[in-house]
N, C-alpha and C positions, 0 to 999 in steps of 0.2 A: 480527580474524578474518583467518587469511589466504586467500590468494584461488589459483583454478587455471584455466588456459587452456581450455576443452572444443572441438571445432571443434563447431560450429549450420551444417545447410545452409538457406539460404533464397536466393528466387528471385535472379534478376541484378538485378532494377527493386530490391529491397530492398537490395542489395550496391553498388548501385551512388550510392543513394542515403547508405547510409551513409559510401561513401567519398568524398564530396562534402560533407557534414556539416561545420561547424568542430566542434574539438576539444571544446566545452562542449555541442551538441547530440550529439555521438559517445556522450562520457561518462552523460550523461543518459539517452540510448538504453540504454546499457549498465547501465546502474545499472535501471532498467524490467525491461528479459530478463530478469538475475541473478534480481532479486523475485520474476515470472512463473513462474520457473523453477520457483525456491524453493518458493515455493506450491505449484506442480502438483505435485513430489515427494514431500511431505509425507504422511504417514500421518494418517490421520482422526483416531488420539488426537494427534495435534500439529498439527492443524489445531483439534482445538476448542483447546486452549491456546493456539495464537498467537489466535484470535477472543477469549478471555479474556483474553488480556494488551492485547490492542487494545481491547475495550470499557473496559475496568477506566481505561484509560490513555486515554479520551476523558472518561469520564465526573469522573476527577479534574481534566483542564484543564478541564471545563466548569464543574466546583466553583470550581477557582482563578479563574475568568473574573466567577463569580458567578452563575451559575445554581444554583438552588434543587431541593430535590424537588417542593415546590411549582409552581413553572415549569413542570418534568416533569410532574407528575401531571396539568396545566391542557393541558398539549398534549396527552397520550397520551387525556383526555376532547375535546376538537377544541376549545378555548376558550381556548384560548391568543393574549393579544393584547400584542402588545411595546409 
């Protein structure tokens, strides 16, 4: 994906914070916004689609992990003991 500059105003303590940051805390911050951002623009039919490709895509690692429907169905009743 490629990517583009926007200018964000935010306070001096946040500005000032971030330019104190090392580089891996910087990037990280940045990488949080971009998401933030991402989100909050999004339109509601692509807000339910990204929740659909994030459910769909927890619920297959938890399969790969080894959780069951079973497992599920024993939580979602409150009797689920590890």
């Amino acid at each position: 994906m490629s990517t583009e500059t926007i200018p964000i105003a935010v306070s001096s303590k946040t500005a000032s914070a971030f330019k104190k940051a090392s580089p891996e805390v910087r990037r990280a911050a940045q990488e949080k916004a971009a998401e933030i951002l991402r989100l909050t623009l999004m339109s509601p039919d692509e807000l339910a689609d990204e929740y659909d490709r994030l459910t769909a895509q927890t619920g297959a690692n938890a399969h790969a992990k080894g959780w069951t429907d079973e497992m599920n169905e024993a939580l979602l009743r409150g009797d689920y003991d590890d």
